[in-house]
N, C-alpha and C positions, 0 to 999 in steps of 0.2 A: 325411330323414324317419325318425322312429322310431315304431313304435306300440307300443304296451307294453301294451297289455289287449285279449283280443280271448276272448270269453266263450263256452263251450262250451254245447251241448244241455244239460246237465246243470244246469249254473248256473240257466240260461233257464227249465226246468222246475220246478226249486226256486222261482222269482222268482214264478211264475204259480201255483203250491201255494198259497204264504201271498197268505193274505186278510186277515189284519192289516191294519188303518186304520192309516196312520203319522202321527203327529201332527207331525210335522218340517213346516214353513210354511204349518201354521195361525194364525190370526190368533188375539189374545184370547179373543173370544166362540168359536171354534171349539173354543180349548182347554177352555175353561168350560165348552162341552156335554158336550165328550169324559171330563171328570172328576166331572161332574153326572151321567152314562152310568152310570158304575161305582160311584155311590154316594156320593161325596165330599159330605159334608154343607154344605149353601147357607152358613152362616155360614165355613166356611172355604175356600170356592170361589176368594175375590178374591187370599188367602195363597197358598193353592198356584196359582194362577195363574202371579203372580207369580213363583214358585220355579222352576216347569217354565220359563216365558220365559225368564229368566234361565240356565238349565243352559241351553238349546235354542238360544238367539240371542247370548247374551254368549260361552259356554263352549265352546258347538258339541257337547254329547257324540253318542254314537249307538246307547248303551245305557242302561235307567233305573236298574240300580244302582251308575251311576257321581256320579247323585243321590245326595250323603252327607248332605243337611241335608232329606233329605227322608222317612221313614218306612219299615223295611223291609217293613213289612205293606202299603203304598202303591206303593212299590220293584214290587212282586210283583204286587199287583193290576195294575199300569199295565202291566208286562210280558205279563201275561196276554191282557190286551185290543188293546193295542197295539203298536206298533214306534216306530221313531226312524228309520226305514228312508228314505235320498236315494234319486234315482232310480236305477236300473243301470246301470251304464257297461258296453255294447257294444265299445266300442274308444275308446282317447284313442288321439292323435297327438299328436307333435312334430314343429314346424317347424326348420329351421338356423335360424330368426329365434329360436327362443324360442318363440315363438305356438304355446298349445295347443287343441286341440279334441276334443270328445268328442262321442261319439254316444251319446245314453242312450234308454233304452226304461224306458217308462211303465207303472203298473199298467194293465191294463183295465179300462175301465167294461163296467156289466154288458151294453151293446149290441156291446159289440168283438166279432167273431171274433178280433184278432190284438195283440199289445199294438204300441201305437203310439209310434214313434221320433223324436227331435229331436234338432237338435246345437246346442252351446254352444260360445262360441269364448274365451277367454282373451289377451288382446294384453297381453302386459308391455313396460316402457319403464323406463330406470334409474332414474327418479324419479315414476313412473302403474304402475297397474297395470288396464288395462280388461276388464270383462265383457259380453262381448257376447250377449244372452237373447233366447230364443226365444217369441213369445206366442202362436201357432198351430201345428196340425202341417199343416205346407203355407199354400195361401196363396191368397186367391181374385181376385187382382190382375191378374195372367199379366203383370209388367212384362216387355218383351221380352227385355234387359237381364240379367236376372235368374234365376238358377239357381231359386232356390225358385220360380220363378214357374210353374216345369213343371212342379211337383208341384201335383196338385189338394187344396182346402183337406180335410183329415180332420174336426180338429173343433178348437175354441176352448182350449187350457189351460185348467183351473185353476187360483185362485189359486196354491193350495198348488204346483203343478205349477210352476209360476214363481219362486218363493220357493226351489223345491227345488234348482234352477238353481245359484244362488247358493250353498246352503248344500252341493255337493256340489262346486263349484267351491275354495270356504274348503277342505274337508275334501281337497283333492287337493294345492294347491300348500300345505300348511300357514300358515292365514291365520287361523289362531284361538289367543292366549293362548296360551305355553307348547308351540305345535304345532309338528315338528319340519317344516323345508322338505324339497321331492325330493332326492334323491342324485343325481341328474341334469348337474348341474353348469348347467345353463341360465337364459336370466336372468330375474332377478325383480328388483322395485324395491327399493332398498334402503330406503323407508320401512319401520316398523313395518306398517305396515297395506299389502296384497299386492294387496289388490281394493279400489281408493280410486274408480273410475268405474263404473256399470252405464249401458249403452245397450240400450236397446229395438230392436236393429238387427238382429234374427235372424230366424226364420223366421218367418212372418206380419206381417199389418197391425193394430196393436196397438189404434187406434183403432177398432176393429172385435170386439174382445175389453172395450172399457172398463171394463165393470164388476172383472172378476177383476183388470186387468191396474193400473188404480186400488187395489182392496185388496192386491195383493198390493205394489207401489210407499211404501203403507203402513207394513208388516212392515217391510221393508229399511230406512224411513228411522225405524224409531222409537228414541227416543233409548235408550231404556231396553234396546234389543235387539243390532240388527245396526248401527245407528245410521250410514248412510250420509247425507252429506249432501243435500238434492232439489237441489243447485245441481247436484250432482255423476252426480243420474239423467238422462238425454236419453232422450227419446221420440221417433224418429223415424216419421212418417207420410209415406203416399203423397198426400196432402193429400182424406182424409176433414174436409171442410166443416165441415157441420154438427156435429162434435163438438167441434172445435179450439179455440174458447171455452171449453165446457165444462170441454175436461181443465187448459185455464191456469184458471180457477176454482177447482175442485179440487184439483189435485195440485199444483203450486206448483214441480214438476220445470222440468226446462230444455227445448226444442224444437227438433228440427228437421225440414227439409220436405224430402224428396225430388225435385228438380225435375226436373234435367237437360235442361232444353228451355226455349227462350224465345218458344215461340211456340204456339197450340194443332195446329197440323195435325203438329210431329212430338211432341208432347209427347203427343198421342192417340194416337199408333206405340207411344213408349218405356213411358207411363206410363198403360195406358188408361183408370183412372179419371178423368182429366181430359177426357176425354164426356163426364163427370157433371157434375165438378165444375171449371169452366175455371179457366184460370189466372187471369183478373179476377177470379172469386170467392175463387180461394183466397189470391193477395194479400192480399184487403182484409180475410179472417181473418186473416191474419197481422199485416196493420196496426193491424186491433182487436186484437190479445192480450194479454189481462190482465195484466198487470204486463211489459210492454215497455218498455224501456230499453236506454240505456247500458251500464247494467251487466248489463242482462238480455237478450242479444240472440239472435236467431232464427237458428240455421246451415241455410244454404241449401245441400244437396248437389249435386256434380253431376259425372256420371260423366263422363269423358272417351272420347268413340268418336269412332274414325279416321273423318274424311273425312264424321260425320254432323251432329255438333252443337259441334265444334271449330274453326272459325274465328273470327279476328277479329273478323269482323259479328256472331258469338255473343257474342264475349265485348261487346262493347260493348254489345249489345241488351241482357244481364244485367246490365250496370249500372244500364241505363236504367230495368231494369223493376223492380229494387228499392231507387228512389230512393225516400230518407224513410222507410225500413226499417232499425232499428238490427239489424244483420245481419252475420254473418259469413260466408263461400262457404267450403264445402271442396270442394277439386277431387279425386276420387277417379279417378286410373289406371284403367281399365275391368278386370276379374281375367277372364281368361276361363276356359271351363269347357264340357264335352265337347259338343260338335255345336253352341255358341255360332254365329250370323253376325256376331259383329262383331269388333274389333281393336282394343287399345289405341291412344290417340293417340301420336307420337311424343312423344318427352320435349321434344324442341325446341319442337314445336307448345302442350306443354302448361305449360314455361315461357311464352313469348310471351302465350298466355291471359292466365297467371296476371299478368303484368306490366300488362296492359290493368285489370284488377281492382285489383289494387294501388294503379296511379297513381291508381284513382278515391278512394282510401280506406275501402277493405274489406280488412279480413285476409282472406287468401286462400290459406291453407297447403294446397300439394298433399299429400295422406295418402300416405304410404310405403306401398306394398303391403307386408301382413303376412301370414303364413300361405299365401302363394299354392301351394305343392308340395303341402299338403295339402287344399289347396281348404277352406279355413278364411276367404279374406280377403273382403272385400265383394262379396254378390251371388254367392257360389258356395256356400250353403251350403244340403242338398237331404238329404231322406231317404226311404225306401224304404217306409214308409209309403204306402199307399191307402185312399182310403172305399170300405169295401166293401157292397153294395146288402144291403136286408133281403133279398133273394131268395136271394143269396151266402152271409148269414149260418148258415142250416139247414143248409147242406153243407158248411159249417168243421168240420175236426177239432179235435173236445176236444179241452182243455188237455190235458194231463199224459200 
C-alpha cells in the first residue's frame, strides 16, 4: 500500500476559507446561470456556454486563464466569482493491484457543522479502466454485508458533487488530452481513454438520490463533453422498486441489482430493504426493464459468504429464480472489513457455484478482489462522516 496525499490543518482551513461556487460538474443550464450571474449578455449566453463546456469537459483545465479563445476581461471576471475547483483529496491510496482510492471532503453546505467525506475508487485493467462513484455520504440501507452500511446516511450528493468524482479522478491518473500519467509506474489501460467505465457502486443507494444522480449520469454521457458511453455507465441498486422503471426510461444506462440471496428470510438479514420490497417484486421489475435484452442484460450481484448463501442448493435456486431474465450473475468474493461477522467463501466453494451457473447458461465471472489492503474493493468502502443533530450544530466550532 502507498498513500501519497495526506492533507494538513492548513490545507483543510484554506479549503473551508474559499466560498467560491466551483463551476466544475455543472450542467448546461447551471453554467448558463452562473454567467447570466456575472453579467454575460442573453445573446451570447448559448457561445460561451459552449466554450466553458468545452475547456471543462473536453480539456479538463482547472483554471479560467487557461481559457485562450475566451476573453481576458471574461478570463477575470469568471475568476473572480468563481473556481474550477474538484473536490479535496484527503488521502489517495495505492493498492499492489494498481487499484486507487481516494478520500475527498466536500465544500459545506450552509447546514454542515463539518465538511463531509466520501471515497472514490479507481480499478484499472490492461484494457478497462473502471470508476467506481459515490451517490451518498453514507447510506440508509445497513446491508449487513456492507461496510458503508455502518455509517448512517449524512445527506444526498449533488449533481455537481458526483460529476466532480469523475472529473478529479481524470485529473489524478492523467485521463484528459495531452495530460501527462503518474510517475508511479502502476497500471493503467493501455487505451487512450483511462476511465472507459463509471459504476454507481460506491457509497450510497443511488436510486434514492435519482434526481442529481440522473442529471449528473447526464454530464458524463454528453457527447459534446466528457462523452462516456451509457452502455458503459452501471447503476447498481439494492432493488429500490418503485424507481427501477423509471431510471431504464430515463437514463438509458446499463443495470444492476444487488441480490445475494434467493430467498426472502435471508435476503431480509443481508439486504433489508427487501421487507419492503420482496424479491417477487423486484424480479418482476427487472422482467419489465425498459429496453431488456440480449444485448441489454441485467448483472445480478452476489456476494459470496462462507457457510450463509454459498451452497449448491443456492446456486441452483439462482438459476431458478432468474429464469427468462436476460442476465448476467457476478459472483463477488465477500472483502471483509474491521469487526465484519462474516468470511469469504472458499475459492473451491466458490468455483463449484459458479459451475452450477455456468452449465445453466449465464455468464458468471467471479470478480477478482481489487483494492482489498486498502479497503478499496466491494462493500468496504466507509468514511468518517456523521449527521450531525441541529442541536449539535450551535456548539460546532467555526470554520477557520
Amino acid at each position: 500500500m502507498v498513500t501519497l496525499i495526506e492533507t494538513n490543518s492548513v490545507a483543510s482551513q484554506a479549503a473551508e476559507i474559499n466560498s467560491k461556487r466551483s463551476l466544475a460538474g455543472l450542467g448546461r443550464d447551471g453554467v448558463k446561470m452562473a454567467l447570466a450571474e456575472i453579467g454575460v449578455p442573453e445573446k451570447q449566453l448559448r457561445m460561451r456556454v459552449n466554450q466553458l463546456w468545452s475547456w471543462i469537459y473536453v480539456r479538463g483545465v482547472t483554471h479560467f486563464d487557461d481559457m485562450s479563445d475566451v476573453s481576458k476581461d471574461l478570463r477575470q471576471t469568471l475568476a473572480a466569482a468563481y473556481t474550477l475547483e474538484r473536490p479535496e483529496i484527503v488521502a489517495e491510496q495505492i493498492s499492489i493491484d494498481g487499484t486507487r482510492k481516494w478520500l475527498l471532503r466536500l465544500p459545506k453546505l450552509g447546514h454542515e457543522a463539518r465538511a463531509p467525506e466520501i471515497e472514490t475508487v479507481y480499478i484499472p485493467e490492461s484494457d478497462r479502466g473502471t470508476l467506481c462513484i459515490s451517490s451518498q455520504i453514507g447510506c440508509t440501507l445497513t446491508c449487513s454485508f456492507c461496510h458503508t452500511g455502518t455509517q448512517r446516511l449524512v445527506r444526498n450528493l449533488e449533481a455537481h458533487e458526483i460529476v466532480g468524482q469523475i472529473l478529479l479522478a481524470r485529473d489524478r491518473i492523467g485521463d484528459w488530452a495531452g495530460a501527462s500519467v503518474p510517475g508511479d509506474k502502476r497500471l493503467l489501460p493501455d487505451s487512450d481513454r483511462k476511465i472507459t467505465n463509471v459504476v454507481l457502486m460506491g457509497m450510497g443507494e443511488p436510486l434514492y438520490n435519482f434526481d442529481n444522480v440522473k442529471a449528473a449520469m447526464e454530464i458524463a454521457s454528453d457527447g459534446d463533453g466528457l462523452s462516456l458511453s451509457k452502455r458503459r455507465i452501471t447503476l447498481s441498486t439494492s432493488g429500490v422498486v418503485p424507481e427501477i422503471p423509471r431510471w431504464g426510461e430515463e437514463s438509458g444506462t446499463m443495470l444492476a441489482i444487488s441480490l445475494h440471496a434467493t430467498n426472502d428470510a435471508l435476503r431480509d438479514e443481508l439486504v433489508p430493504i427487501n421487507k419492503k420490497y420482496p424479491i417477487r417484486e423486484l424480479l418482476e421489475a427487472c422482467r419489465n426493464y425498459p429496453g431488456l435484452s440480449n444485448a441489454r442484460r441485467i448483472t445480478f450481484e452476489y456476494v459470496m459468504l462462507k457457510g450463509v448463501n454459498d451452497s449448491l442448493a443456492e446456486a441452483r435456486a439462482l438459476v431458478r429464480l432468474l429464469g427468462g431474465i436476460p442476465a448476467k450473475i457476478n459472483l463477488i468474493p465477500f472483502n471483509p472489513w474491521p469487526a465484519t461477522r462474516y468470511e469469504c467463501s472458499d475459492w473451491e466453494t466458490i468455483e463449484r457455484f459458479a459451475e452450477v451457473v455456468n452449465r445453466a447458461g449465464y455468464a458468471s465471472p467471479v470478480r477478482t478482489p481489487r483494492g482489498r489492503d486498502i479497503l478499496a474493493a466491494c462493500g468496504q468502502l466507509k468514511s468518517e462522516s456523521v449527521n450531525v443533530r441541529a442541536s449539535e450544530r450551535g456548539m460546532a466550532p467555526q470554520a477557520g
